[in-house]
DSSP file (Angstrom, degrees, kcal/mol; ACC not computed):
  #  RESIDUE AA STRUCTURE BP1 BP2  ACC     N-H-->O    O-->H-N    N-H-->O    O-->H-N    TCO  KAPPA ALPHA  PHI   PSI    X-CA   Y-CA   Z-CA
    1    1 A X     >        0   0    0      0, 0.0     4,-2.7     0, 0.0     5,-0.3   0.000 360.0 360.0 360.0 -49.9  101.4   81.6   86.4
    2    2 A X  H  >  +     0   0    0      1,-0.2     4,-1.0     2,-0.2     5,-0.1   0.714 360.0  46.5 -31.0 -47.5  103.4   83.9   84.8
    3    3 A X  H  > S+     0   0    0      2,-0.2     4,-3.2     3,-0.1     5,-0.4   0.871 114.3  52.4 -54.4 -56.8  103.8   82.2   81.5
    4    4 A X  H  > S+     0   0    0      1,-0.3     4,-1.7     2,-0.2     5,-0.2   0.948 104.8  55.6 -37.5 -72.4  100.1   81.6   81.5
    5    5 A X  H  < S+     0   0    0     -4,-2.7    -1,-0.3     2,-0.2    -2,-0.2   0.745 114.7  38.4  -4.1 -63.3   99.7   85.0   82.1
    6    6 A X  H >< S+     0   0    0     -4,-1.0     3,-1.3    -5,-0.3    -2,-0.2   0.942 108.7  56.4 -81.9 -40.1  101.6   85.9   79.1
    7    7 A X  H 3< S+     0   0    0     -4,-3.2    -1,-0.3     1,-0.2    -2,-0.2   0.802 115.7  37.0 -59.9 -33.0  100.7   83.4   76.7
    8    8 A X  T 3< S+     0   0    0     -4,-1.7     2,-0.4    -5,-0.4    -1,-0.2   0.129  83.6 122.6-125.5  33.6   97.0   84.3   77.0
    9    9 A X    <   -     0   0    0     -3,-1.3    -3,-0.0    -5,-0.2    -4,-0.0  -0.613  64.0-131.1-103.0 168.6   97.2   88.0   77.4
   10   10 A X        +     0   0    0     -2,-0.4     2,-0.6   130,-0.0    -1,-0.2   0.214  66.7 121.0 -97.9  15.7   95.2   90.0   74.7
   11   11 A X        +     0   0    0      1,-0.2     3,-0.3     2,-0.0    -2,-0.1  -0.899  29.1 169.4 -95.8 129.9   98.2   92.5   74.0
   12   12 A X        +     0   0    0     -2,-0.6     2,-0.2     1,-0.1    -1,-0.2   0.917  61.7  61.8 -79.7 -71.2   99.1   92.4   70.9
   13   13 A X  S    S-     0   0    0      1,-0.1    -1,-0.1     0, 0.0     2,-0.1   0.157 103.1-109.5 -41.8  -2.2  101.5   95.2   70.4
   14   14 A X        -     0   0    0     -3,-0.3     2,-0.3    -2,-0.2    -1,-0.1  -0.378  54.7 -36.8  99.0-163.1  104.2   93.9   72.9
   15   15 A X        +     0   0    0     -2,-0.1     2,-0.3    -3,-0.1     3,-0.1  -0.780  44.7 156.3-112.7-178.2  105.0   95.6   76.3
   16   16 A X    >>  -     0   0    0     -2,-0.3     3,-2.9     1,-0.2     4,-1.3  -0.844  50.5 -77.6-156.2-167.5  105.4   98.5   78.0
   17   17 A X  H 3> S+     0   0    0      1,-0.3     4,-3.4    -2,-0.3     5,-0.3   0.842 124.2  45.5 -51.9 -62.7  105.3   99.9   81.4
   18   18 A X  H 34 S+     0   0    0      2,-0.3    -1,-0.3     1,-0.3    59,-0.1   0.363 113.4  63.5 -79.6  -7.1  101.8  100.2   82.3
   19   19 A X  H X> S+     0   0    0     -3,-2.9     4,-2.5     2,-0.2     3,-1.9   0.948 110.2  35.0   2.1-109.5  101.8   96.6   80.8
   20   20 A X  H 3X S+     0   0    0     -4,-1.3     4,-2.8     1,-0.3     5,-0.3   0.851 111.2  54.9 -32.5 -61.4  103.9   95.4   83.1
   21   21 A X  H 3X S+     0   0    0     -4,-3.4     4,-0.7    -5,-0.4    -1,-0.3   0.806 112.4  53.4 -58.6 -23.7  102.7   97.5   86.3
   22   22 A X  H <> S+     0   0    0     -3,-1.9     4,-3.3    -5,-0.3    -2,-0.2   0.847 115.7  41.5 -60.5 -48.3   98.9   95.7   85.1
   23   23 A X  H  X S+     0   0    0     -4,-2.5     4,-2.6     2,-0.2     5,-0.3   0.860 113.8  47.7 -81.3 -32.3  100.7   92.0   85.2
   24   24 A X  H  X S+     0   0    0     -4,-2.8     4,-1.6    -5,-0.3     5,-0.2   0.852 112.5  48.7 -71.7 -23.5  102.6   92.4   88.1
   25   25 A X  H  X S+     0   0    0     -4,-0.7     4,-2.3    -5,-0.3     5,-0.3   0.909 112.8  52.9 -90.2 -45.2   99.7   93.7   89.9
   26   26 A X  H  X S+     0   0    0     -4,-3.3     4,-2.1     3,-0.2    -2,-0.2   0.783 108.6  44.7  32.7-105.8   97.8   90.8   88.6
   27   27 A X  H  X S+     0   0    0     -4,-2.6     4,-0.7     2,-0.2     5,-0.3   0.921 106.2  57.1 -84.3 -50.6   99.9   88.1   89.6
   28   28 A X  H  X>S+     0   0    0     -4,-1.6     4,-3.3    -5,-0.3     5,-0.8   0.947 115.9  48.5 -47.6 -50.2  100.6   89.5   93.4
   29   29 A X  H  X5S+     0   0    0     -4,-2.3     4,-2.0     1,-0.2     5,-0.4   0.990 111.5  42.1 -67.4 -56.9   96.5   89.2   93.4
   30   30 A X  H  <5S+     0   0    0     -4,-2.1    -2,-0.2    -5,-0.3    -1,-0.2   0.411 114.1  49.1 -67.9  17.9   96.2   86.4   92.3
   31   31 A X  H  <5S+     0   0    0     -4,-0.7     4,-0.3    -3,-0.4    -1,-0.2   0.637 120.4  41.8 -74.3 -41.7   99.0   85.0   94.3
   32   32 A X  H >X5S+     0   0    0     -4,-3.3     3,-1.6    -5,-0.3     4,-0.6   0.987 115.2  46.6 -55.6 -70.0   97.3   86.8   97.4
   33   33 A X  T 3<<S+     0   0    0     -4,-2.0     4,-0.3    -5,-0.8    -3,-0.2   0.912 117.8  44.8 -53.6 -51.6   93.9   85.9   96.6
   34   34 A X  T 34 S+     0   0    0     -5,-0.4     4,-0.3     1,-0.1    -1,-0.3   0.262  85.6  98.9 -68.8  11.0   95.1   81.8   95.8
   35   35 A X  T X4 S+     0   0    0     -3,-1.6     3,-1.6    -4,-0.3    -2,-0.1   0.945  89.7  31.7-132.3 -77.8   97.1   81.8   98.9
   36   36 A X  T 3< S+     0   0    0     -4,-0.6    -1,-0.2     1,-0.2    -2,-0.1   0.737 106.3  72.2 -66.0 -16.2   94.4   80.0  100.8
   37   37 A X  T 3  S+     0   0    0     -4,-0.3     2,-0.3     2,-0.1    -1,-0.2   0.428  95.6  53.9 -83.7  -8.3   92.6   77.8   97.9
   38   38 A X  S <  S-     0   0    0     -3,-1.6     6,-0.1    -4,-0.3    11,-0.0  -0.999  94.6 -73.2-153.8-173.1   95.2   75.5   97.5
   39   39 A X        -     0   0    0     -2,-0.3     5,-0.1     4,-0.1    -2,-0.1   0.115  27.7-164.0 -72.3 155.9   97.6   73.0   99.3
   40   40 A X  S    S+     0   0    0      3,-0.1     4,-0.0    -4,-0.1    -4,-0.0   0.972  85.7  58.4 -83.2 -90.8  100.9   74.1  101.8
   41   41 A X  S    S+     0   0    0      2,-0.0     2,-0.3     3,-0.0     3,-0.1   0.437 110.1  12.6 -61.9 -43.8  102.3   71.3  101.9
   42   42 A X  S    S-     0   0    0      1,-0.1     3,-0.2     3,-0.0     0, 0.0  -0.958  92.5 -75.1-119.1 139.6  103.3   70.1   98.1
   43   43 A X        -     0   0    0     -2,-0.3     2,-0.7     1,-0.1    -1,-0.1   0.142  57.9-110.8 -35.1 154.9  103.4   71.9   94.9
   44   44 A X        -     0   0    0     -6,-0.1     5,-0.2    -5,-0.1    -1,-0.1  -0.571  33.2-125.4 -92.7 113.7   99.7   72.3   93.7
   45   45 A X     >  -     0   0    0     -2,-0.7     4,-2.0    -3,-0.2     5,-0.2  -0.107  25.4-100.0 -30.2 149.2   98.8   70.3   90.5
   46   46 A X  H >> S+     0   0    0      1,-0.2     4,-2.9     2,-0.2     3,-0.6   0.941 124.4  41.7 -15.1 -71.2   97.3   71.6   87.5
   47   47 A X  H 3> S+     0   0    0      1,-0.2     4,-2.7     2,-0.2     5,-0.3   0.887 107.5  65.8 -78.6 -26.4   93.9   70.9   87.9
   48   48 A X  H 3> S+     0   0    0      2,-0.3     4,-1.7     1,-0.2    -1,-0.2   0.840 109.3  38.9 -56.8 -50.3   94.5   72.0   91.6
   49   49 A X  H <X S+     0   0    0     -4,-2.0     4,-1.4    -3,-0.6     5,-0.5   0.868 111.3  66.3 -76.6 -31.5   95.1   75.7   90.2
   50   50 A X  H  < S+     0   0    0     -4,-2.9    -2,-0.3    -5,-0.2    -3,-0.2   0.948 102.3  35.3 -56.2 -50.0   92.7   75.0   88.1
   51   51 A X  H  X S+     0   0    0     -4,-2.7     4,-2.4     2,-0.2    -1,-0.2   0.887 114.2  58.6 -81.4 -23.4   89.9   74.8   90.4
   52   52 A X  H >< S+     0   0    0     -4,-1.7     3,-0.7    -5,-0.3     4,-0.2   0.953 109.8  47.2 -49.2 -69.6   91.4   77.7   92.7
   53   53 A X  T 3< S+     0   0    0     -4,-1.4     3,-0.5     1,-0.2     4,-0.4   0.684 114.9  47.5 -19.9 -33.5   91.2   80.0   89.4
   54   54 A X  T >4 S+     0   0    0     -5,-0.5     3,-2.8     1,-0.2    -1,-0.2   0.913  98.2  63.8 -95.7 -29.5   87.4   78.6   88.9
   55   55 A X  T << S+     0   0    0     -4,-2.4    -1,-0.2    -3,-0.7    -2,-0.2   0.692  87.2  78.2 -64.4  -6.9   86.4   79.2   92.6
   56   56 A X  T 3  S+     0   0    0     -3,-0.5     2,-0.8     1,-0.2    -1,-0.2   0.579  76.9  92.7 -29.1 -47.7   87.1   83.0   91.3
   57   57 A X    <   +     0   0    0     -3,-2.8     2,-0.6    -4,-0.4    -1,-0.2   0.065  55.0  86.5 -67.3  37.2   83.4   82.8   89.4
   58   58 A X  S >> S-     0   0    0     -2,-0.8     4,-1.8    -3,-0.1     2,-1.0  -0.948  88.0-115.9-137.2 144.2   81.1   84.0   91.4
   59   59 A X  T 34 S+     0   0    0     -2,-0.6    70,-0.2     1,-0.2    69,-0.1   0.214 113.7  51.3 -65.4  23.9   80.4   87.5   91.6
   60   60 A X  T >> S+     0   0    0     -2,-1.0     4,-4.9     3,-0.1     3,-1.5   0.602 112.2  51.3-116.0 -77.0   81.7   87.7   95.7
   61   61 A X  H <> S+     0   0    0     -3,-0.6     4,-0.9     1,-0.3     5,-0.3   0.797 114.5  39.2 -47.6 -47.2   84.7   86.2   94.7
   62   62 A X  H 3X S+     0   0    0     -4,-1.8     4,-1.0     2,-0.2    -1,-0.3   0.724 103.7  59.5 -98.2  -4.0   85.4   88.4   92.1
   63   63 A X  H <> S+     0   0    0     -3,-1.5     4,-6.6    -5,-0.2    -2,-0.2   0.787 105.7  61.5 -76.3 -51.4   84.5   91.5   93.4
   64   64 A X  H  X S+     0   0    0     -4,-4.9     4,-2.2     1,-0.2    -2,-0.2   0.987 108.2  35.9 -50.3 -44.3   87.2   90.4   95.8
   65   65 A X  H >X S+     0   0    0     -4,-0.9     4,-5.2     1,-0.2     3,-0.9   0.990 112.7  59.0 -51.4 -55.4   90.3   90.1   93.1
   66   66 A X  H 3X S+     0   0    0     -4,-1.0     4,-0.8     1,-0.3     5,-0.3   0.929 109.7  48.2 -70.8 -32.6   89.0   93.2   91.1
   67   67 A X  H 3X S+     0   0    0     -4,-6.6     4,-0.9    53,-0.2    -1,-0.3   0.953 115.0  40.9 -40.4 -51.4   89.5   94.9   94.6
   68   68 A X  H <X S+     0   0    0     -4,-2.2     4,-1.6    -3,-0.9    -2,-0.2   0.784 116.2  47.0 -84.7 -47.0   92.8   93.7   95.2
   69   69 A X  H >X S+     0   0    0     -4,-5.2     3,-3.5     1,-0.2     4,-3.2   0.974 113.6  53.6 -73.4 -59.6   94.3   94.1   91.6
   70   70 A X  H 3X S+     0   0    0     -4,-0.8     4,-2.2     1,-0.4     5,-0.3   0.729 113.5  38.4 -12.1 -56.9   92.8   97.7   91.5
   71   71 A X  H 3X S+     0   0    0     -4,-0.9     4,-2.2    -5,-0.3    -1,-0.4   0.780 113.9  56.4 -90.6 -23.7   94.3   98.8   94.4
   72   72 A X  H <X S+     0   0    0     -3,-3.5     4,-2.1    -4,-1.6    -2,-0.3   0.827 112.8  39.3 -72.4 -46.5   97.3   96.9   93.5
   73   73 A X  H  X S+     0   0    0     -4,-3.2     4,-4.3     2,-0.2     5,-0.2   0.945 117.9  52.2 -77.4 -40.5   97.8   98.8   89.8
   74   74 A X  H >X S+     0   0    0     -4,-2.2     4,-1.8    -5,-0.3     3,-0.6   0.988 114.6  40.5 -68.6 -66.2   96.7  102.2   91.5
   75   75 A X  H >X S+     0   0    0     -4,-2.2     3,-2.1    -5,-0.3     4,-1.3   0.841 120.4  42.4 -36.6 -70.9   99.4  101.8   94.4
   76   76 A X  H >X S+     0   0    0     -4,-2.1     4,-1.6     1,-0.3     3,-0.8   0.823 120.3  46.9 -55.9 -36.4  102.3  100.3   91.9
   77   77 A X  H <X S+     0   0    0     -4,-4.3     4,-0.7    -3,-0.6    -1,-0.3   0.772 113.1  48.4 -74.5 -12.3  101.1  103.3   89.2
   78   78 A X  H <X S+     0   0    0     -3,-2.1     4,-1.6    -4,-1.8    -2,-0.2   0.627 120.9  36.6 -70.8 -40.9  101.2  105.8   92.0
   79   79 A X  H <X S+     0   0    0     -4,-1.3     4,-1.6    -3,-0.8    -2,-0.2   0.512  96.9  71.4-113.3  -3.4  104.7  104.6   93.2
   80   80 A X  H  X S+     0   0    0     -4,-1.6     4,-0.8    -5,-0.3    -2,-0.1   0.939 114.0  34.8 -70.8 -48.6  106.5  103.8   90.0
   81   81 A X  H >< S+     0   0    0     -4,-0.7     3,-1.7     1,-0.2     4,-0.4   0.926 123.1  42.6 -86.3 -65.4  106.4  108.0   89.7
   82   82 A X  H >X S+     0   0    0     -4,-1.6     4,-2.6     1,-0.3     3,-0.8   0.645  94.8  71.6 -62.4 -15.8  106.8  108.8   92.9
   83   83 A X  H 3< S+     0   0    0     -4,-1.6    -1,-0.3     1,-0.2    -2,-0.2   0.736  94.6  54.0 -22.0 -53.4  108.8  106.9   93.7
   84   84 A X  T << S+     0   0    0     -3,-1.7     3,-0.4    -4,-0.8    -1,-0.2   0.861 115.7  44.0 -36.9 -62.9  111.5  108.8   91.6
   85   85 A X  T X4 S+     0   0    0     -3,-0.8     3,-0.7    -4,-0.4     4,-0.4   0.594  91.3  65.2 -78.2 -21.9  110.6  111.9   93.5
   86   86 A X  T 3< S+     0   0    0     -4,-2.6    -1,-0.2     1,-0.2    -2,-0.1   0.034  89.7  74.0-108.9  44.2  110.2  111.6   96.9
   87   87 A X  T 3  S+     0   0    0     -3,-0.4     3,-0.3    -5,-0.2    -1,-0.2   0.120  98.4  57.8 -99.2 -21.3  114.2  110.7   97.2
   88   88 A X  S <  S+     0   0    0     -3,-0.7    -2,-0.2     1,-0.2     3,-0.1   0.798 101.1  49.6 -82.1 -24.2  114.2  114.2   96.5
   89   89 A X  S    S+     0   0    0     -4,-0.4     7,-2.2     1,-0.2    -1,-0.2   0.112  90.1 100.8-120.7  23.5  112.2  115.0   99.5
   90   90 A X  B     +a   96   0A   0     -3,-0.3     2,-0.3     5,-0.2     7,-0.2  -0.551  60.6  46.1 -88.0  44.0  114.2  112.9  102.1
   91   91 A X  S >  S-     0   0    0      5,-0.7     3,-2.3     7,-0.1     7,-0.1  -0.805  89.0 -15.4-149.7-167.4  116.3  114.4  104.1
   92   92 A X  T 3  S+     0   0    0     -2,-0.3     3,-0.1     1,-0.2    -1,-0.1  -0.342 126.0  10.2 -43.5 124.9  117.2  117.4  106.7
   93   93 A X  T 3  S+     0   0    0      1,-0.2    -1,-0.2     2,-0.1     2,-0.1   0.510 107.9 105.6 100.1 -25.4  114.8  119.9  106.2
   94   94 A X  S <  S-     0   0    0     -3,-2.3    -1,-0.2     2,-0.1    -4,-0.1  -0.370  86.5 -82.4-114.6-154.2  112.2  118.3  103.9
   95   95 A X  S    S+     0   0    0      1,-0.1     2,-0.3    -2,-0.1    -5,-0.2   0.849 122.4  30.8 -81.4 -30.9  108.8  116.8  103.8
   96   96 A X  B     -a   90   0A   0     -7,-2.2    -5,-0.7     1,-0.1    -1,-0.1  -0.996  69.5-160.3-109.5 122.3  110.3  113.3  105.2
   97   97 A X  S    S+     0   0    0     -2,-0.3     2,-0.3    -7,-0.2    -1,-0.1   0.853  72.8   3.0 -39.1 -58.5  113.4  113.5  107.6
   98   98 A X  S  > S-     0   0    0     -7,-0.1     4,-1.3    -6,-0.0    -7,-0.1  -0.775  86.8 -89.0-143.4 172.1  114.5  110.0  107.1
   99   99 A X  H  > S+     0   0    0     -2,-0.3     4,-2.0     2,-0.2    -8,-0.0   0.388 119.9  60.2 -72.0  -6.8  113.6  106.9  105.2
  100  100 A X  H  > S+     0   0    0      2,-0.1     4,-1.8     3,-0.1     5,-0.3   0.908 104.3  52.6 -74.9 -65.5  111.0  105.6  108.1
  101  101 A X  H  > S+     0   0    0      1,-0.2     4,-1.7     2,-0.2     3,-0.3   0.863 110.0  48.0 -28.5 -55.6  109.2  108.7  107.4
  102  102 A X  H  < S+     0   0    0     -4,-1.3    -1,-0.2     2,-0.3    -2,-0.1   0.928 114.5  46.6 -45.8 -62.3  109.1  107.8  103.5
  103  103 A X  H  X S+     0   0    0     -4,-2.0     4,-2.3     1,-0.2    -1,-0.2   0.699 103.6  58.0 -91.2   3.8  108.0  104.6  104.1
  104  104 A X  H  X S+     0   0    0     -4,-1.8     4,-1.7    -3,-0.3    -2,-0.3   0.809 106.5  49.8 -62.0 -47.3  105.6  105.4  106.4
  105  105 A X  H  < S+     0   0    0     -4,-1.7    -2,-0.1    -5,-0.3    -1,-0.1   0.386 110.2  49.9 -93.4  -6.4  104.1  107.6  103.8
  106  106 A X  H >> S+     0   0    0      2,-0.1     4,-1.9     3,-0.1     3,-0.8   0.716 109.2  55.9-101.7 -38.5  104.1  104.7  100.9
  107  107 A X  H >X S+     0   0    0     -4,-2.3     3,-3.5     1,-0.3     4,-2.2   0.955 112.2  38.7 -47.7 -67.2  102.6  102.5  103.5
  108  108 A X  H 3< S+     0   0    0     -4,-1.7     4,-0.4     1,-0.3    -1,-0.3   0.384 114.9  51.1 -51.1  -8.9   99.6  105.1  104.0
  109  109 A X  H <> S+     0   0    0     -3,-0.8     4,-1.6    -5,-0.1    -1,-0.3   0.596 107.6  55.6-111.2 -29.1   99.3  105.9  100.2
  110  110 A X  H XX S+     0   0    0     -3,-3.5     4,-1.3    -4,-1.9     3,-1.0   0.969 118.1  42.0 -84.4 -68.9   99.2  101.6   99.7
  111  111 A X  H 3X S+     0   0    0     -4,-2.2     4,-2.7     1,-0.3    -1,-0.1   0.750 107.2  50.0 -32.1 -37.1   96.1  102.0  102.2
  112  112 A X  H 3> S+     0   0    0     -4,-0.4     4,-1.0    -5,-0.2     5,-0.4   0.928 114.0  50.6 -81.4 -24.0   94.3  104.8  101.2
  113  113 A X  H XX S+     0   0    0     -4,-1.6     4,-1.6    -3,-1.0     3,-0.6   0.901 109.6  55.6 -75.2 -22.9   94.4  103.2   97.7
  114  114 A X  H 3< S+     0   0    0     -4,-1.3    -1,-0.2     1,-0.2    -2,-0.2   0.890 111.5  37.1  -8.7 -87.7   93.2  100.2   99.4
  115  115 A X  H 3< S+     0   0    0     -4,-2.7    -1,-0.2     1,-0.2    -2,-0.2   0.214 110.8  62.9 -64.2  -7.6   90.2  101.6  100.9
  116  116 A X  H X< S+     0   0    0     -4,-1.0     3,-1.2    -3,-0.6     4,-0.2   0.716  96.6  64.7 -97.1 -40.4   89.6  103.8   97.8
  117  117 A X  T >X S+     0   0    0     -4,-1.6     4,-3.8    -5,-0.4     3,-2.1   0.642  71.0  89.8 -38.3 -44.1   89.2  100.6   96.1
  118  118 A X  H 3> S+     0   0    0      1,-0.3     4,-1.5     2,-0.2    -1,-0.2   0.648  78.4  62.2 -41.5 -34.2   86.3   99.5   97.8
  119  119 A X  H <> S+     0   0    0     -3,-1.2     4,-1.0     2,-0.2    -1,-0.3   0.726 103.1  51.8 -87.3 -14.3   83.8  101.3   95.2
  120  120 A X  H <>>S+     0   0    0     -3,-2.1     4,-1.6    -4,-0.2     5,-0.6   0.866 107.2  53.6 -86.6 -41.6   85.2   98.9   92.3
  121  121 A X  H  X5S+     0   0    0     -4,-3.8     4,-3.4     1,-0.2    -2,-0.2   0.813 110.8  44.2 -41.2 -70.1   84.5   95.6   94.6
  122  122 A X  H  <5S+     0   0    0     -4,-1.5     5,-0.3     1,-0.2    -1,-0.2   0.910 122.8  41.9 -39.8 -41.9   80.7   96.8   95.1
  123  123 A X  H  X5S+     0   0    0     -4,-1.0     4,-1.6     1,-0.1     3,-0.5   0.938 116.0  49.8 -42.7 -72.0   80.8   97.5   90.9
  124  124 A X  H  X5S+     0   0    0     -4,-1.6     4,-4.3     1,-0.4     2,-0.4   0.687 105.8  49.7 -67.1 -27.2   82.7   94.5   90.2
  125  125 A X  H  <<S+     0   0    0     -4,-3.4    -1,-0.4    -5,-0.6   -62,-0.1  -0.214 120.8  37.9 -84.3  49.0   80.6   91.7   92.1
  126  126 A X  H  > S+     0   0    0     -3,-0.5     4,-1.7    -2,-0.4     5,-0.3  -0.104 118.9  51.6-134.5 -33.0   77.1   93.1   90.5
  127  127 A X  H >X S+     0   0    0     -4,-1.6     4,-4.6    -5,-0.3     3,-0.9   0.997 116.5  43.2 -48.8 -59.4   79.1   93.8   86.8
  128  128 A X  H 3X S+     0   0    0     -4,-4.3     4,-2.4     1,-0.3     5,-0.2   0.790 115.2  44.7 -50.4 -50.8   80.2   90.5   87.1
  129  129 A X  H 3> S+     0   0    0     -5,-0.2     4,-1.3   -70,-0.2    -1,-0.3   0.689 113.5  51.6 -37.5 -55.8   77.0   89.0   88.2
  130  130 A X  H <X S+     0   0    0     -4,-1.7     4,-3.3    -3,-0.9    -2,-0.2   0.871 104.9  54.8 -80.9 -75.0   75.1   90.9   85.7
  131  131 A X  H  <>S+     0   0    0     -4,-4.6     5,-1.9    -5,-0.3    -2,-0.2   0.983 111.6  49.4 -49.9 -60.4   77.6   89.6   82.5
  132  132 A X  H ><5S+     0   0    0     -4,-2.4     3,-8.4     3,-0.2    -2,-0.2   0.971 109.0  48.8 -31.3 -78.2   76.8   86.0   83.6
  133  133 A X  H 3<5S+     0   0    0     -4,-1.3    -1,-0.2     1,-0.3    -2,-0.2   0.919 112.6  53.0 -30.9 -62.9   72.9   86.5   83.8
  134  134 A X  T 3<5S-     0   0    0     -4,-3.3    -1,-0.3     1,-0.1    -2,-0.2   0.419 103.1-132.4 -41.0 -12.4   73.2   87.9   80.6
  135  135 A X  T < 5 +     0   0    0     -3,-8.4     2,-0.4    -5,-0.2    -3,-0.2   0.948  54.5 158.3  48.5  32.5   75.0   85.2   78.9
  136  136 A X      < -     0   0    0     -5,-1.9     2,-0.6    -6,-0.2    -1,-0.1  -0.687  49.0 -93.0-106.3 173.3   77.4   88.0   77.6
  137  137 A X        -     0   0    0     -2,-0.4     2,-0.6     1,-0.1     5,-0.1  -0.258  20.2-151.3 -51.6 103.7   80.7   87.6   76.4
  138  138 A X        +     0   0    0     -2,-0.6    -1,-0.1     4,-0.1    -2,-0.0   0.156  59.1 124.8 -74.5  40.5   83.5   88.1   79.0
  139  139 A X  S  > S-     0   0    0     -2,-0.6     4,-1.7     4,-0.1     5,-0.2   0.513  75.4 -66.2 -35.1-173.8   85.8   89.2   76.1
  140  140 A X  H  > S+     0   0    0      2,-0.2     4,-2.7     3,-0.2    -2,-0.1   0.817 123.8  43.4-133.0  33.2   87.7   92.0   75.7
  141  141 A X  H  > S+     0   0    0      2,-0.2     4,-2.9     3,-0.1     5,-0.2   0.821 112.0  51.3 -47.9 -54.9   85.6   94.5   75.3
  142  142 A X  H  > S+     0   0    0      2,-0.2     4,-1.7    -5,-0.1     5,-0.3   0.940 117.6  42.2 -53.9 -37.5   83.6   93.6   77.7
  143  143 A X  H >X S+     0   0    0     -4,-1.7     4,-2.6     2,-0.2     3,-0.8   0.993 115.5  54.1 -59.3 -67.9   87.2   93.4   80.0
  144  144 A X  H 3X S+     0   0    0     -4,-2.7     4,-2.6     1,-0.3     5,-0.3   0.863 113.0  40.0 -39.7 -69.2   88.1   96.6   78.3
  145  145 A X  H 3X S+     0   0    0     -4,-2.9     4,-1.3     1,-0.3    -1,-0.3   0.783 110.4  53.1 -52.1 -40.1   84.9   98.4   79.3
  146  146 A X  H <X>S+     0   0    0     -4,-1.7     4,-1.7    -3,-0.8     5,-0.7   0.886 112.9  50.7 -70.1 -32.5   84.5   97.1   82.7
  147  147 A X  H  X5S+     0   0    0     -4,-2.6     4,-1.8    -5,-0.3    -2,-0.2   0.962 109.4  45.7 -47.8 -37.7   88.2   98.4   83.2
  148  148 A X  H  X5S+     0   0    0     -4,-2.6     4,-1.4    -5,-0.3    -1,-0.3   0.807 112.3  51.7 -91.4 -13.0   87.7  101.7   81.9
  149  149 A X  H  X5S+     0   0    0     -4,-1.3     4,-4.6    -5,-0.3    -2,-0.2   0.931 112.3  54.1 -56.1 -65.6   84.1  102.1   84.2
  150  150 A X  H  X5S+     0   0    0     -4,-1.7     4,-2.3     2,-0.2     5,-0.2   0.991 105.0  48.5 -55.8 -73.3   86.3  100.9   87.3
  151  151 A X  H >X<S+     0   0    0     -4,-1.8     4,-1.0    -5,-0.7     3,-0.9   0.828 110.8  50.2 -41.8 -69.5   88.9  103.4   87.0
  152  152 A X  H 3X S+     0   0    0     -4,-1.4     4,-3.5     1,-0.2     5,-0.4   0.775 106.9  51.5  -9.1 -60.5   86.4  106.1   86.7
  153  153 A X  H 3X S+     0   0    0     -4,-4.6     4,-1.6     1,-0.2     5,-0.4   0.965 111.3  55.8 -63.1 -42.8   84.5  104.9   89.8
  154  154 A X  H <X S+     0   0    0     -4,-2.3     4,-2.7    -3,-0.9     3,-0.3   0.933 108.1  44.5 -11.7 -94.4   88.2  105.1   91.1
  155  155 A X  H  X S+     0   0    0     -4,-1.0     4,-1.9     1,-0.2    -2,-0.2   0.878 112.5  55.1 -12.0 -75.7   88.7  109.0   90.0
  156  156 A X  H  X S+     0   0    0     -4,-3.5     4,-1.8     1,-0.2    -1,-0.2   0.773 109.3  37.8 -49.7 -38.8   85.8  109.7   91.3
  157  157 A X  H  X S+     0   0    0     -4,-1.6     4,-2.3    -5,-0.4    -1,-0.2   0.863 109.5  63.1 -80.8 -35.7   86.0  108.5   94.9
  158  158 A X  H  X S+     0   0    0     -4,-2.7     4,-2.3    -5,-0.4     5,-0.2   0.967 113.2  39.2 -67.7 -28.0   89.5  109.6   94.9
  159  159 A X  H  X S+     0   0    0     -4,-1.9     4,-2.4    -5,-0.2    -1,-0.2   0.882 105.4  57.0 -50.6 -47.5   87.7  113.2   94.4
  160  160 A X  H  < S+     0   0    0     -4,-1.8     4,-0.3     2,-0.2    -1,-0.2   0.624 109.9  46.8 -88.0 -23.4   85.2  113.0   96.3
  161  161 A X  H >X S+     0   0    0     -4,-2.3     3,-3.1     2,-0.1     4,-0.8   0.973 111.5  55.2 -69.5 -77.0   88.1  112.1   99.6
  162  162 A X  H 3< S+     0   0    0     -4,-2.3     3,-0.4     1,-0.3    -2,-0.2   0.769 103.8  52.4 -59.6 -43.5   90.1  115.1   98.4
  163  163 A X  T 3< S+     0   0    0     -4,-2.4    -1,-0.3    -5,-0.2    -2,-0.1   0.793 113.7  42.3 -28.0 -42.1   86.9  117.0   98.8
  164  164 A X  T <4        0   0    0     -3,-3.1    -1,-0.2    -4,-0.3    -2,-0.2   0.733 360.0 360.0 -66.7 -41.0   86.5  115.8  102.5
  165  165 A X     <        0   0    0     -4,-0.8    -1,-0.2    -3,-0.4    -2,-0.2   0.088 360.0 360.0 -75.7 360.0   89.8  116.3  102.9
């Protein structure tokens, strides 16, 4: 999937982190998300991925993924930098005692982005819906645009919790 992945992706300019944290979050959805669409027992054929990947078209179905990778890129962009830092903030004395503590607190930050998430599914499965109806192009502009909409709705919710908060 990976190869696929690479071979048909629209950057031009080579990669770079946020690259990578996009493909890896990605492929962990769509590994997640295919998990159940095709066979246990034997590797899955071509056409086999093929139809898992098409059952993906319908604006339900796709609301679901664009949840999953969303929440997937936020978490991994969230934890590539802290990550770094909160080694700093482990020990006697700090904001986490020990490394349960730590990961306790990556778990709950992989939730709330989860749940934060929630506002792109309700976007994505009417965007999606919508482009179809339309006959417009799912290019990537169109990608690009929904992408940069979704984050927003992102931002925003994450605002609108801290408010609450």
């Amino acid at each position: 999937m990976e190869r696929v992945v690479d071979r048909n992706s629209f950057d031009l300019r080579g990669s770079s982190d946020a690259g990578e944290l996009a493909k890896a979050a990605l492929l962990e959805s769509l590994s997640v998300q295919m998990r159940d669409r095709l066979p246990t027992l034997f590797e899955p054929t071509p056409q086999e991925i093929r139809n898992a990947l098409a059952s993906f078209a319908s604006g339900d179905t796709f609301a679901g993924l664009a949840r999953d990778f969303f929440a997937r890129l936020t978490y991994r962009s969230l934890d590539y930098y802290l990550s770094r830092e909160l080694a700093n903030h482990t020990g006697e004395d700090r904001r986490f005692s020990n490394d349960a503590q730590r990961v306790a607190f990556q778990q709950a930050l992989a939730q709330h982005t989860f749940e934060v998430s929630r506002i792109v599914e309700e976007y994505a499965g009417g965007w999606y819906g919508k482009t179809v109806w339309q006959k417009q192009a799912l290019d990537r502009d169109a990608i690009d645009k929904f992408t940069a909409y979704a984050f927003k709705k992102m931002r925003s919710e994450f605002g609108r919790r801290r408010a609450v908060a």
